[in-house]
C-alpha positions in Angstrom: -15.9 -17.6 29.7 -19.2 -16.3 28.6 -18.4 -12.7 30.7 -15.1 -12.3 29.0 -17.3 -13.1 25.5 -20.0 -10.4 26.3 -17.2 -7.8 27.3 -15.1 -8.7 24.3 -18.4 -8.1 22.0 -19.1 -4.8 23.8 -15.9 -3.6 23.4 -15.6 -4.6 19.5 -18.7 -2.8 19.2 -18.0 0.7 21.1 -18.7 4.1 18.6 -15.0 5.1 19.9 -13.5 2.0 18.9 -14.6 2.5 15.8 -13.8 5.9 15.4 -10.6 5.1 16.3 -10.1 2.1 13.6 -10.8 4.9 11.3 -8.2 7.0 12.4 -5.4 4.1 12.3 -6.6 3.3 8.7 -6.7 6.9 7.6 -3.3 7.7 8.8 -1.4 4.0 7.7 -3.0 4.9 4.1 -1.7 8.2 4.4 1.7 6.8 6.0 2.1 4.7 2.9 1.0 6.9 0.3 4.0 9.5 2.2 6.7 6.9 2.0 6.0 6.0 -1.7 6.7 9.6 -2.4 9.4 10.2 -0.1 11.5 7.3 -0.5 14.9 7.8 -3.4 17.6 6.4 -4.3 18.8 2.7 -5.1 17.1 -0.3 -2.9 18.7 -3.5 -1.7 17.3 -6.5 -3.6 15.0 -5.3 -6.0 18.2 -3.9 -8.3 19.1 -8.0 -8.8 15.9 -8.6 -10.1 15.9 -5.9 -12.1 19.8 -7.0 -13.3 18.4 -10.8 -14.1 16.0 -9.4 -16.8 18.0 -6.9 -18.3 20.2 -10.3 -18.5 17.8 -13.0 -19.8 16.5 -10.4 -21.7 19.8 -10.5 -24.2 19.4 -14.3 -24.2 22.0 -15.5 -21.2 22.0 -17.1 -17.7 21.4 -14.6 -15.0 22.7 -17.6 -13.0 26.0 -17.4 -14.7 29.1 -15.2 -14.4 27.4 -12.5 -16.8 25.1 -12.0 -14.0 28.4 -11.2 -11.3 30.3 -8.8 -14.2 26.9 -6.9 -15.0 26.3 -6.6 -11.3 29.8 -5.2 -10.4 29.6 -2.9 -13.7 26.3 -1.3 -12.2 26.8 -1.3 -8.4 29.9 -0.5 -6.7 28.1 -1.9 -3.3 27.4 -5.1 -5.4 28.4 -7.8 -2.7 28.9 -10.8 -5.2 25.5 -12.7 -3.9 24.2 -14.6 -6.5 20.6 -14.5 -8.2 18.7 -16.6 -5.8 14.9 -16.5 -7.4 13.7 -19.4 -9.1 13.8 -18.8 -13.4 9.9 -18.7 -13.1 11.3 -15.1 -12.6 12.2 -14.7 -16.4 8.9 -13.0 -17.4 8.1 -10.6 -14.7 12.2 -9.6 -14.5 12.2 -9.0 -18.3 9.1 -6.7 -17.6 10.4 -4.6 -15.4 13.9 -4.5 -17.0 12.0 -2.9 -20.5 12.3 0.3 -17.9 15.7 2.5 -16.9 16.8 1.0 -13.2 15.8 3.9 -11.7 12.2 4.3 -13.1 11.4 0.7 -13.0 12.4 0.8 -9.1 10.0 3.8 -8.6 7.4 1.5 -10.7 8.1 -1.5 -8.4 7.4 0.8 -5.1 4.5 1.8 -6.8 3.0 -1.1 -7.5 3.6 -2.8 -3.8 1.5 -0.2 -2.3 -1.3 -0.4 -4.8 -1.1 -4.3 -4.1 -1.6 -3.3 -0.4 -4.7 -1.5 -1.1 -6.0 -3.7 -3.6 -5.6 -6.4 -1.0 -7.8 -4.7 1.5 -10.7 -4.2 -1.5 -10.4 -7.9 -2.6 -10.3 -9.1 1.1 -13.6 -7.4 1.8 -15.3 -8.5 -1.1 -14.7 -12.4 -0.6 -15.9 -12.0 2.8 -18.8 -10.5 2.1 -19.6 -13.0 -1.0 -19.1 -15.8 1.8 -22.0 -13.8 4.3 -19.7 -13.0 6.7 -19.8 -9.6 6.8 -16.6 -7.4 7.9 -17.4 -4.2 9.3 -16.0 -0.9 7.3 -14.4 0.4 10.7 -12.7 -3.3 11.1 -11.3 -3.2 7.0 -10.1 0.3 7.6 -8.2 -0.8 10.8 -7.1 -3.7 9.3 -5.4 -1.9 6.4 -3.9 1.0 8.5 -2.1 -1.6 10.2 -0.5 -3.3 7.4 0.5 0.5 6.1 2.0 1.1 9.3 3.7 -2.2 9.9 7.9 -1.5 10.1 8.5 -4.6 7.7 6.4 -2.5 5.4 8.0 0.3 5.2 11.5 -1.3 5.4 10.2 -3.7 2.0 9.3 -0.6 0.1 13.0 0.4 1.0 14.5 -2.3 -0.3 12.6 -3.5 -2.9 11.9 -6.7 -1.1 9.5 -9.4 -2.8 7.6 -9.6 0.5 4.2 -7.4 -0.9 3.8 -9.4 -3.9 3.6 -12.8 -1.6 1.3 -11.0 0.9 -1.4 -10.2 -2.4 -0.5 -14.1 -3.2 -1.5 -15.1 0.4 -4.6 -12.7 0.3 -5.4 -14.1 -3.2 -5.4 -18.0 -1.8 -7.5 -16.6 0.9 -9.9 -15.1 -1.3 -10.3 -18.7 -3.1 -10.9 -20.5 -0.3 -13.1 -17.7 1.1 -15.6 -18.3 -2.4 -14.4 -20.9 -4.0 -12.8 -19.2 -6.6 -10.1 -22.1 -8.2 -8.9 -19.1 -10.5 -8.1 -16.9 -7.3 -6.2 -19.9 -5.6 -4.0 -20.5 -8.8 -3.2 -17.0 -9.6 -2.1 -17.0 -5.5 -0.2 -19.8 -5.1 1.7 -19.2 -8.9 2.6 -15.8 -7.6 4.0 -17.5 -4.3 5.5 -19.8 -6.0 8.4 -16.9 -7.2 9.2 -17.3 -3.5 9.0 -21.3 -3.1 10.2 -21.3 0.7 6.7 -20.0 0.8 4.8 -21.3 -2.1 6.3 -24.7 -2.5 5.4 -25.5 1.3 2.0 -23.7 1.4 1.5 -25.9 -2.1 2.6 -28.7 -0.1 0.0 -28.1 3.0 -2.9 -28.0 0.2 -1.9 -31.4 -1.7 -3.8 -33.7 1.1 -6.8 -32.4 0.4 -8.4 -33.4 -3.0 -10.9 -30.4 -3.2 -7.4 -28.7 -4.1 -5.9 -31.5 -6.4 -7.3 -29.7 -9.5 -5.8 -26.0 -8.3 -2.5 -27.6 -7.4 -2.5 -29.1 -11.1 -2.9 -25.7 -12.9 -0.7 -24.1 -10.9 2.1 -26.2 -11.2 1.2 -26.2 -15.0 1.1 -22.1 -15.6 4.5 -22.2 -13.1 6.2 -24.7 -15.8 5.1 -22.5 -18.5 6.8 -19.5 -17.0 9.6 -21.5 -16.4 10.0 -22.9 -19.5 11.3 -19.7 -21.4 14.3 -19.7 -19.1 15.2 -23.5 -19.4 15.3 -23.3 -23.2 17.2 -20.2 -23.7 20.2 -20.9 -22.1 19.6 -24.8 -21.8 17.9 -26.7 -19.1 20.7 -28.8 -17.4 22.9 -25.5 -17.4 20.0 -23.0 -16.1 18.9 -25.6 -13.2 22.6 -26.7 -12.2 23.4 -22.9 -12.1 20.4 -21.6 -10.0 21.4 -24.6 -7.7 24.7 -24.0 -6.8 24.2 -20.6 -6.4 21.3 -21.3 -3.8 23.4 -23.7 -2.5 25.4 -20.9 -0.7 22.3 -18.6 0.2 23.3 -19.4 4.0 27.0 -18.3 3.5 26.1 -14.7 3.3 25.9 -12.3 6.6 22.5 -11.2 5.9 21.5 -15.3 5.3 23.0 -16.5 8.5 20.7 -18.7 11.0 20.7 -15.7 13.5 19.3 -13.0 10.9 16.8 -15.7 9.9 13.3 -16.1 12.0 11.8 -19.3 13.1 12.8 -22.4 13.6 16.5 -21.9 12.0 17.2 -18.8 14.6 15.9 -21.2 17.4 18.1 -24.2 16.6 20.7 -21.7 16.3 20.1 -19.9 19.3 20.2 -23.2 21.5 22.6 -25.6 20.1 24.7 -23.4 18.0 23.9 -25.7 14.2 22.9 -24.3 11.2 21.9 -27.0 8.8 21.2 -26.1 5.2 18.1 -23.5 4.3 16.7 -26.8 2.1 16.6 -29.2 5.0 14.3 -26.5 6.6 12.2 -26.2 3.8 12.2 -30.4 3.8 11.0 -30.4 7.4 8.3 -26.9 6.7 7.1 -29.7 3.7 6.6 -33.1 5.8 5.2 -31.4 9.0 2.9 -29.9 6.9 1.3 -32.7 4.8 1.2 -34.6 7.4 -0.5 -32.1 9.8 -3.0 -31.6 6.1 -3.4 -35.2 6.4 -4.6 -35.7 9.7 -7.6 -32.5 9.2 -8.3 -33.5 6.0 -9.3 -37.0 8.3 -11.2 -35.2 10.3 -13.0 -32.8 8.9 -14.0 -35.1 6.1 -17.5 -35.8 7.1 -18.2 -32.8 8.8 -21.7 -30.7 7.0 -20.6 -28.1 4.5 -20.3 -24.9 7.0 -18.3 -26.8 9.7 -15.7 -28.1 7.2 -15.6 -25.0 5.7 -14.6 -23.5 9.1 -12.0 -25.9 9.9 -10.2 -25.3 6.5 -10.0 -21.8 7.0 -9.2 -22.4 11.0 -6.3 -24.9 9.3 -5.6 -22.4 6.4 -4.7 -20.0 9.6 -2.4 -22.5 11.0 -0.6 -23.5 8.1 0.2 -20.3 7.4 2.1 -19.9 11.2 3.8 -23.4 11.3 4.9 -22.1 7.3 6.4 -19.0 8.8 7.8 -20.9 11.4 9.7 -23.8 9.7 10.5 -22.4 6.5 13.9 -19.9 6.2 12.9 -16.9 5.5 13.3 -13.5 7.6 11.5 -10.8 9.6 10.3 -9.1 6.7 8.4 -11.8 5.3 6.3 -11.6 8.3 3.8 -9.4 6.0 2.3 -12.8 4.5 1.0 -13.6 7.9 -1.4 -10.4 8.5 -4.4 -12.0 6.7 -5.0 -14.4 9.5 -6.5 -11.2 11.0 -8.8 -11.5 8.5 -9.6 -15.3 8.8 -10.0 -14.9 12.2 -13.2 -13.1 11.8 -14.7 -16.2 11.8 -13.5 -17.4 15.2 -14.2 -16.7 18.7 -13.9 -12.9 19.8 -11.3 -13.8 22.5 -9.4 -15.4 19.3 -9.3 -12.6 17.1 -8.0 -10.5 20.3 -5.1 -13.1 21.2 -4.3 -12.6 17.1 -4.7 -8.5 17.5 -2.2 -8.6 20.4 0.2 -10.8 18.9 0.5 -8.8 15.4 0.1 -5.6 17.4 3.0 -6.4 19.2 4.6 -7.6 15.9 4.1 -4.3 14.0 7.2 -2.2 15.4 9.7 -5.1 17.1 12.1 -2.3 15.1 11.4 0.6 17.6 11.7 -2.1 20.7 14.6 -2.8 19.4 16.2 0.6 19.3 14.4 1.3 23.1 16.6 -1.6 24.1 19.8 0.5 22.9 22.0 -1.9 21.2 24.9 -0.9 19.9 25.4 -2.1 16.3 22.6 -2.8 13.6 23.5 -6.2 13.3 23.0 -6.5 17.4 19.4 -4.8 16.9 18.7 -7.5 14.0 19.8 -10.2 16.4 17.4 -8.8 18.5 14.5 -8.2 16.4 14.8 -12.1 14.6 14.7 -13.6 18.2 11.6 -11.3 19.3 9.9 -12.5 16.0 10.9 -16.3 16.5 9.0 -15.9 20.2 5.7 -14.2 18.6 5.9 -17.3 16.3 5.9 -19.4 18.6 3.1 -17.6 20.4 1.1 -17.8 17.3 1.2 -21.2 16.1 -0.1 -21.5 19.8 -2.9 -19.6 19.5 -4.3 -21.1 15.6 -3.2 -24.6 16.5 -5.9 -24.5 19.5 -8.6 -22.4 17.6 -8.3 -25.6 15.0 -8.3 -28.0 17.5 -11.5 -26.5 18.7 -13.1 -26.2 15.6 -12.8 -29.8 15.2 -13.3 -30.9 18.2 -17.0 -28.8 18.3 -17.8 -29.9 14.9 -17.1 -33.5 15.7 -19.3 -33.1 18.8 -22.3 -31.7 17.3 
């Protein structure tokens, strides 16, 4: 074991490796800055967040059947799927719907690569507050491959959400990383517009007190952006609205347990069910509190550095067995690439298990069309199933690395 450790640390430290973390980080940037500019015409889900400010904006329920008429009005490939995001939407929508469609999309794409970036800049700064140095060559690879990740490019496409939760996640990290409460609250309030991620990663926090305080202010600035949305068209009617509408976000093609990753495409895979995207967040929610619970046990009297490591060596895991169990998709993957980060503070034969794994996550799109299939929906299939396995692969890997932090900590 020490061999593999000495070769590992020669091989991290070799000029050409370096050089050629550069290279991958000059050309993702590059990649990124090229797709931003290249990329026209209308996206796929941004356009109904857009449509729910222009529509809370005049005072009604996005919720509602304005939402539906103002939809079909605007887009003739307008499906009929209802607004799914949570009314602590109503702020950020209405901002972006002060601008035409068109520019306020361009705005949007904007704005998700400069939170990429930004990301990169606040990551390396928290580490290095914390001592633990991150190399430039290591920064730069790290960003090149979140650039040139597929889910990347296919978000800016689309308009998808997914960016904004990644700088959530890398915020929260930040926090724990220097203790920043502010950091942490900002993160898990802007996770919280997505709550199959924020609710459950909220959830995975609550057993710990050190966090009781964060948790508080959060869910107090998350009410507060709520609260516009309950009182202008009613709180019973805006909350039994967004409900039934979510109710049926499994009914639609691109919702289905087989486009989904994790734990629903598994248990769809193998027994042929597909139980309801809440009963996944319900189990995501009690697997992880009481996973919390039993580190929060046993890292309890550890001395300040040691529990520090086994909260971010938990912070890692949580953030697989979250990706795992709740509903959410391939794309969403993107919240998961600061564990590269984290791992820095683990074994080198760690943080090359975790290279490998989101190495081999960054183009499961290209795989797929290697493999030939014949239909998009067949490469999506194909691509949700590959995704489920690296999962799987990663809760692996964290779920030891905290098991040995604990169990070395506990020793010494």
């Amino acid at each position: 074991m020490a061999l593999i450790n000495q070769k590992l640390t020669e091989i991290a430290h070799s000029r050409n490796l370096n050089y050629l973390a550069y290279t991958i980080g000059l050309f993702g940037i590059t990649y990124l800055i090229w797709k931003l500019i290249s990329l026209q015409g209308t996206d796929l889900t941004f356009r109904y967040i857009w449509i729910a400010g222009s529509i809370w904006s005049q005072g009604l329920n996005p919720y509602g059947p304005e939402y539906f008429i103002t939809a079909s009005n605007m887009f003739e490939t307008f499906n009929g799927q209802p607004f799914y995001y949570p009314p602590n939407w109503w702020g950020p929508a209405q901002l972006l719907a002060i601008f035409e469609y068109q520019v306020a999309m361009e705005i949007w794409r904007f704005l998700n690569v400069t939170l990429i970036l930004l990301s990169s800049l606040l990551l390396n700064r928290a580490f290095r507050t914390a001592d633990i140095p991150i190399s430039n060559s290591y920064l730069a690879f790290y960003t090149g491959l979140v650039s040139l990740m597929q889910i990347t490019a296919v978000v800016l496409a689309t308009g998808q959400t997914v960016v904004l939760m990644y700088f959530g996640v890398v915020l929260v990290v930040c926090g724990f990383m220097h203790s920043s409460r502010w950091q942490m609250v900002l993160g898990l309030t802007i996770l919280l517009l997505k709550p199959q991620i924020g609710v459950a990663l909220c959830f995975a926090l609550l057993m710990f007190k050190r966090h009781h305080v964060t948790l508080f202010w959060t869910g107090g600035i998350t009410f507060l952006l709520t609260l516009p949305a309950l009182v202008s068209t009613g709180p019973i009617e805006t909350m039994r609205s967004f409900l039934g509408g979510l109710s049926k976000h499994s009914s639609f093609p691109s919702n289905i347990a087989e486009f989904s990753t994790g734990l629903k495409n598994l248990v769809a895979h193998t027994i042929g069910a597909a139980p309801s995207s809440t009963l996944y967040m319900l189990i995501a929610i009690g697997i992880l509190m009481v996973i919390g619970a039993i580190v929060n046990l046993k890292s309890s009297k550890l001395n300040e550095d040691m529990y520090f490591r086994s909260q971010i060596s938990y912070l890692m895991f949580a953030l697989s067995v979250l990706a795992f169990l709740s509903p959410i998709h391939e794309y969403d993957m993107l919240v998961l690439l600061p564990i590269l980060m984290l791992a820095t503070i683990c074994e080198l034969k760690v943080q090359a298990a975790l290279l490998v794994i989101f190495l081999l996550m960054s183009r499961a799109g290209n795989l797929a069309n290697i493999m030939g299939y014949a239909s998009l929906d067949d490469e999506r299939l194909f691509v949700s199933a590959y995704y489920t396995l690296m999962l799987i692969i990663l809760i692996f890997v964290t779920a030891r690395n905290l098991v040995h932090q604990l169990s070395s900590a506990t020793s010494d």
